[in-house]
C-alpha positions as CSV (number, residue, x, y, z in Angstrom):
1,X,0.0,0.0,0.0
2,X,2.7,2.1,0.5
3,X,4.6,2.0,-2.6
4,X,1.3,2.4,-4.8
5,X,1.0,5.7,-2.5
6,X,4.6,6.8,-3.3
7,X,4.6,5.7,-7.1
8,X,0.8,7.8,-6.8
9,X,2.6,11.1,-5.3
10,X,6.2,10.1,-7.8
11,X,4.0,10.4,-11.3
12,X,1.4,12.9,-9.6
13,X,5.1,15.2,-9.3
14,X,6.3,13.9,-12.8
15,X,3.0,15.2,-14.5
16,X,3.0,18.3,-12.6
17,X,6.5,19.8,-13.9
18,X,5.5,18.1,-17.4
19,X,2.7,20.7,-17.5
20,X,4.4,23.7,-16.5
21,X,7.2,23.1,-18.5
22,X,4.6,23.1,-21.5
23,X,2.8,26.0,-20.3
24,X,6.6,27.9,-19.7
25,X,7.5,26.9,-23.6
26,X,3.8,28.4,-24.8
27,X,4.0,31.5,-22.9
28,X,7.9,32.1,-24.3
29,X,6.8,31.8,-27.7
30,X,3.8,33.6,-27.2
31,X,6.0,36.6,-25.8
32,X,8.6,35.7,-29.0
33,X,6.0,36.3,-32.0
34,X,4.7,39.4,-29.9
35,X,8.6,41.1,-30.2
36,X,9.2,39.5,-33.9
37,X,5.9,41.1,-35.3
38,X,6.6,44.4,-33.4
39,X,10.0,44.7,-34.7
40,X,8.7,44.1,-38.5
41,X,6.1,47.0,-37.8
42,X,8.4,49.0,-36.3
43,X,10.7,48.4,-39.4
44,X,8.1,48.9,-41.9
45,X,6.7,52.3,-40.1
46,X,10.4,53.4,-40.1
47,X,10.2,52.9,-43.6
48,X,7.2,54.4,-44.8
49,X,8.3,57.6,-42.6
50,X,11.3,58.0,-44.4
51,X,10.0,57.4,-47.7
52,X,7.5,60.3,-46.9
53,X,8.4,63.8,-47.3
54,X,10.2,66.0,-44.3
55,X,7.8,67.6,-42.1
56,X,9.3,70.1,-39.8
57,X,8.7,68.2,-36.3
58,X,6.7,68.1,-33.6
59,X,4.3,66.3,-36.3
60,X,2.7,62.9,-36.5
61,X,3.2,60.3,-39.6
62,X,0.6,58.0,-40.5
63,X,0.9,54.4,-40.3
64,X,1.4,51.0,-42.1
65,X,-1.5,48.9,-42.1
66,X,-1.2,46.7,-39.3
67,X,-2.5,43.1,-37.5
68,X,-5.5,43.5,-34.9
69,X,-5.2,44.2,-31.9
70,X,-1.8,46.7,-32.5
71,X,-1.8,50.3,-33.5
72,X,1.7,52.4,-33.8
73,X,2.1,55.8,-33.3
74,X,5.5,57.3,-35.3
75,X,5.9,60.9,-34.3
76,X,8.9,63.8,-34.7
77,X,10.1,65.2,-32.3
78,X,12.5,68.3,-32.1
79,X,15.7,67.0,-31.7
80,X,17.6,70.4,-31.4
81,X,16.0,73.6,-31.6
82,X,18.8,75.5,-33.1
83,X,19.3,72.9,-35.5
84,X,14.9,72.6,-37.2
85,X,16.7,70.5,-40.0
86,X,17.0,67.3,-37.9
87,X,14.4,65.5,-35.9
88,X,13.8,62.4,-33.7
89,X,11.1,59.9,-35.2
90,X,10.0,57.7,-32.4
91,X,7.9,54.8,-33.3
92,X,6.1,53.0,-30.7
93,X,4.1,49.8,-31.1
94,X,1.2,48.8,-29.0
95,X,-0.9,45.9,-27.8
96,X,-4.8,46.5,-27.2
97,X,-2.9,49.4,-25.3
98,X,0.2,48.5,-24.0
99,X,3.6,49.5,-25.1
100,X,5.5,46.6,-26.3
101,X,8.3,48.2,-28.2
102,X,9.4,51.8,-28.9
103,X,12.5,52.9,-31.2
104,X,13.9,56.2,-31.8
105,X,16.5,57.4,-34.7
106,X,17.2,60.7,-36.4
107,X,16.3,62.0,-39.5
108,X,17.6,65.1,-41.9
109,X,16.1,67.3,-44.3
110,X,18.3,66.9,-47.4
């Protein structure tokens, strides 16, 4: 009776970390494609703002067409007032809300 009880509580364990270490692979991969697809919007908003003529910052750019539940902003920004010829764009990705990546780099008007 004993042994049945300790091989019970021995595969009762065995199962337990089984699960979790499935649940701790789902939730990294979940967290992975979140980061990959932000990066390729951030990449393709960079892109599209660059491709777009100079506006003298503080200004908004609109946006690539994007998956649901996302939205990015990509905004200039003054980067130093005695110089209005370069600018920080700052594109920021969100998720139903919540940032999940934000990039900045600077831009001239050639």
């Amino acid at each position: 009776m004993v042994e049945v009880t300790v091989a019970l509580v021995v595969l009762g364990s065995l199962g337990t970390a089984l699960m979790a270490g499935i649940q701790t692979g789902h939730i990294a991969k979940r967290q992975f494609e979140v980061q990959s697809l932000s990066e390729n919007m951030i990449r393709n908003q960079m892109e599209n703002v660059f491709e777009l003529a100079y506006v003298p910052p503080p200004t908004i750019y609109s946006t690539v067409a994007l998956p649901p539940d996302y939205t990015v902003t990509a905004e200039a920004l003054v980067y130093d007032p005695s110089s209005p010829n370069i600018e920080t764009i700052r594109v920021t990705v969100f998720k139903r809300g919540e940032i999940v990546k934000t990039v900045e780099t600077l831009r001239a008007n050639r």
